[in-house]
N, C-alpha and C positions, 0 to 999 in steps of 0.2 A: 323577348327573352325574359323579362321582367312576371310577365303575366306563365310563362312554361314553368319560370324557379315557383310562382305561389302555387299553382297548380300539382307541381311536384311537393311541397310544401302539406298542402290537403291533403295527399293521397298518403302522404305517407302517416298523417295523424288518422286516419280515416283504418285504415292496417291494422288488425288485430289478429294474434294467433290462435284464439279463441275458436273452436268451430259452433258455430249455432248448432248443426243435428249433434255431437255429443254431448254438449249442454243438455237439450232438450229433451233429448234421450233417455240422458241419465233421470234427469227429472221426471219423467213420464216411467221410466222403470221403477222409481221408487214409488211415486205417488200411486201405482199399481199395488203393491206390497204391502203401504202404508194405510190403505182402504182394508185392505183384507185382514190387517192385524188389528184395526178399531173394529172390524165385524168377531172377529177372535176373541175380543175381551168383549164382548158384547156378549157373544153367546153365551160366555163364561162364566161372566157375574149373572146370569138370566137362571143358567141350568144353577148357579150355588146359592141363590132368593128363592129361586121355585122348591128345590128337593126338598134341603135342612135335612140329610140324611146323615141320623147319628155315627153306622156306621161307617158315612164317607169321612165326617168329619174327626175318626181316628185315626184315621190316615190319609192326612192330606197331600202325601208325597205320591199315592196312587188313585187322586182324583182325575178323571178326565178332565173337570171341568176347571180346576185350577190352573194344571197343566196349562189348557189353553190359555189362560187369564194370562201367566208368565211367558207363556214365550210372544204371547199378543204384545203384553207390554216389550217384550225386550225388540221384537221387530217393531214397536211404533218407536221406540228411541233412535234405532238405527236407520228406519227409513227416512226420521223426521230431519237426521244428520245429514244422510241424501240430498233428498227433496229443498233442502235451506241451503245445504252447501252448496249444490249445482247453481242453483236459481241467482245467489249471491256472491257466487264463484271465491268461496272464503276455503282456502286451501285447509285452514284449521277441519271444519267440518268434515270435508271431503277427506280427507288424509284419517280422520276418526271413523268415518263407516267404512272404509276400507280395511284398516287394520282390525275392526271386527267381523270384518267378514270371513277375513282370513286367518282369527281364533276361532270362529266358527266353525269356516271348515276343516281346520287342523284337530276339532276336537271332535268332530263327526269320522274323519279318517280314523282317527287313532281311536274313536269305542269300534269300528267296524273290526281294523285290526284285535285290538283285546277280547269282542267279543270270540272274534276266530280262535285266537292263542289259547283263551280259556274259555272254550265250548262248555266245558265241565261243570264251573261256576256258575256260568249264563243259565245252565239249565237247572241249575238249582233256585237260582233267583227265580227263574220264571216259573218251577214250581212250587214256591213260596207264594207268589202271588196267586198261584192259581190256587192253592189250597186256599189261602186268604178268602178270596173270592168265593168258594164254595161255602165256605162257614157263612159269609152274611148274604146268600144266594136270596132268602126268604125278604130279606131286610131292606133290598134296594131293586125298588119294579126294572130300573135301567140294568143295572148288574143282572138282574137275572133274567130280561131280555139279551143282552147280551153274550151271556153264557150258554143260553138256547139255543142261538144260532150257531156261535162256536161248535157246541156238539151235533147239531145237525150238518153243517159243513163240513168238518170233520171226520164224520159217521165216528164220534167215540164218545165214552162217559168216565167224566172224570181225570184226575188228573194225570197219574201211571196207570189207577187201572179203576173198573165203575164203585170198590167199594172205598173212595178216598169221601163217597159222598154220605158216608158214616161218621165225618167228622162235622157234620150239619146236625143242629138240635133236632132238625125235624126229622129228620133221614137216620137219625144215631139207633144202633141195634141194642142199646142196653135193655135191657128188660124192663130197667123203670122209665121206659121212658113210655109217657102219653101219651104220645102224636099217632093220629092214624096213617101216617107217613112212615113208622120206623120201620126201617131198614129196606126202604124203598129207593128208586130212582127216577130224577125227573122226567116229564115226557118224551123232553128231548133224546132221550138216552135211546128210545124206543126206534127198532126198524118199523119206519110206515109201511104199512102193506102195501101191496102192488093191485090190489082191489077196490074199487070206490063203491067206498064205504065208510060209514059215520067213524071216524078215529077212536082208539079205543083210549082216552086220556089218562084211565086207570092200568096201564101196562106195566108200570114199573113198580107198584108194588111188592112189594114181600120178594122182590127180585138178590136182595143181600143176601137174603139165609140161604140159598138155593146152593147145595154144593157142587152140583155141577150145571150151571146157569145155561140156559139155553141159547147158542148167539143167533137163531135165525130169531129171535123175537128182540135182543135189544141191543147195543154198541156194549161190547165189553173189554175192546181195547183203551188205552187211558190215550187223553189227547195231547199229552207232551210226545209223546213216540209218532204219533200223527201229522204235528205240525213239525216234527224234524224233516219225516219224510217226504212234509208238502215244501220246504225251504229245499231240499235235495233236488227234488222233480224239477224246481222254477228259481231255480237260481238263475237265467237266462232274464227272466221278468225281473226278478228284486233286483241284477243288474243294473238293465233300465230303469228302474224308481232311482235307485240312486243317483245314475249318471243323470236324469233329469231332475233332480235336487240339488245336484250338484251345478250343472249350467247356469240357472241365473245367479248362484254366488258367483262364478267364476266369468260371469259377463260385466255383472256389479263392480269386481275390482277391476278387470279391465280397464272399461270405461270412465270409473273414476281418476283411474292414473294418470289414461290420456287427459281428462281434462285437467289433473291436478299439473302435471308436465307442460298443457299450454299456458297456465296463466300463470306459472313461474317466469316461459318465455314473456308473457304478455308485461306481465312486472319489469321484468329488464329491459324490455323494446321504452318503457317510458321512464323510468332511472336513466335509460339511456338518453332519449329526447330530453329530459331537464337538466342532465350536464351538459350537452351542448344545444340548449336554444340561443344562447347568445352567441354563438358562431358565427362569425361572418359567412363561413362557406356553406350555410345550409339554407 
């Protein structure tokens, strides 16, 4: 009898509410996260040491490569809360990457919402920036790769319509202006022929002054009416980008909670055991 009470004795200090896989879990989800937000600020501080682009650095609220640097940092604080909190089962940690994730996604709902409610605005910011972006097209090799392909993706030039890209030095139609570029449009602007044959990289020249522009030679619709009607067609796809941006937040808290909920029990199963280890009946 003597040897059954220690045995039950053992077993019951042995007992924990704790599960090992959501521990580890959580752990392994984070330390997933938190790899890829050190690779994030990596890339970031690499691409803002390499460029030194004057004009990125006037606006450093529409760099890419900042961008990444800060939400790198703000996912290594959150995963590191994770990753520390799981591993040392300190409900503090665990309880703070939770409730950021769940600012998170509340402020990710609520711009999807606003950006819906005021369509209006959203497209003006985004033609703000697009115009932005046209004026320092010449100034930044990545910007103006990147605008490239936009308008070849897009088959358009420019932002409402191809002469927004007279608001570039090089492209400007004033009369004084020098450039053998004026009142021209980039290559990109150009329908590639359906012939193989050498490209003709001078196509968009002296394409501004033309009063009635030819469109089987270049995109003459602008690419904000474009990308409306590419967000129209694949709203089924941007769907799913979201709802898979949205899963591992909403596994992250999940899992957190269960584990923050067991080692609340697991705290009081031994609060409990230290007010009665001197019991005679145990």
């Amino acid at each position: 009898m003597e040897e059954q009470r220690r045995g039950a004795s053992r077993s019951d200090k042995d007992f924990t509410f704790i599960s090992p896989v959501v521990k580890y879990l959580l752990f392994l989800f984070n330390f997933i996260f938190w790899v890829v937000s050190l690779v994030m600020v990596a890339i970031g501080v690499y691409a803002r040491v390499i460029k030194h682009a004057e004009t990125t650095l006037a606006s450093l609220s529409l760099d890419p490569a900042v961008m990444l640097i800060v939400v790198g940092i703000l996912m290594f604080i959150i995963t590191f809360c994770g990753c520390v909190g799981s591993l040392r089962e300190n409900t503090c940690l665990l309880q703070t990457f939770c409730i950021s994730l769940i600012v998170i996604f509340i402020i990710q709902l609520a711009a999807g919402i606003l950006a819906f409610i005021f369509s209006d605005k959203a497209r003006h910011k985004v033609t703000e920036i697009i115009n932005n972006a046209i004026v320092h097209y010449r100034d930044d090799v990545d910007l103006q790769n990147l605008i490239d392909y936009g308008q070849k993706e897009f088959r358009c030039c420019g932002g409402t319509t191809y002469t927004d890209w007279s608001k570039n030095v090089y492209f400007n139609c004033s009369p004084s202006n020098p450039s053998k570029e004026r009142c021209s449009v980039p290559y990109s602007c150009c329908i590639p022929s359906q012939k193989k044959e050498v490209p003709n990289t001078q196509c968009g020249l002296g394409m501004q002054e033309k009063e009635f522009p030819t469109e089987n030679k270049f995109y003459t619709d602008g690419c904000i009416d474009k990308m409306v009607d590419w967000i129209h067609s694949n709203l089924f796809i941007l769907g799913g980008i979201a709802l898979g941006l949205a899963i591992p937040q909403l596994v992250g808290m999940l899992l957190s909670q269960i584990l923050i909920n067991q080692i609340k029990d697991q705290i009081e199963l031994q609060n409990y055991n230290l007010r009665h280890r001197s019991d005679p009946w145990s």
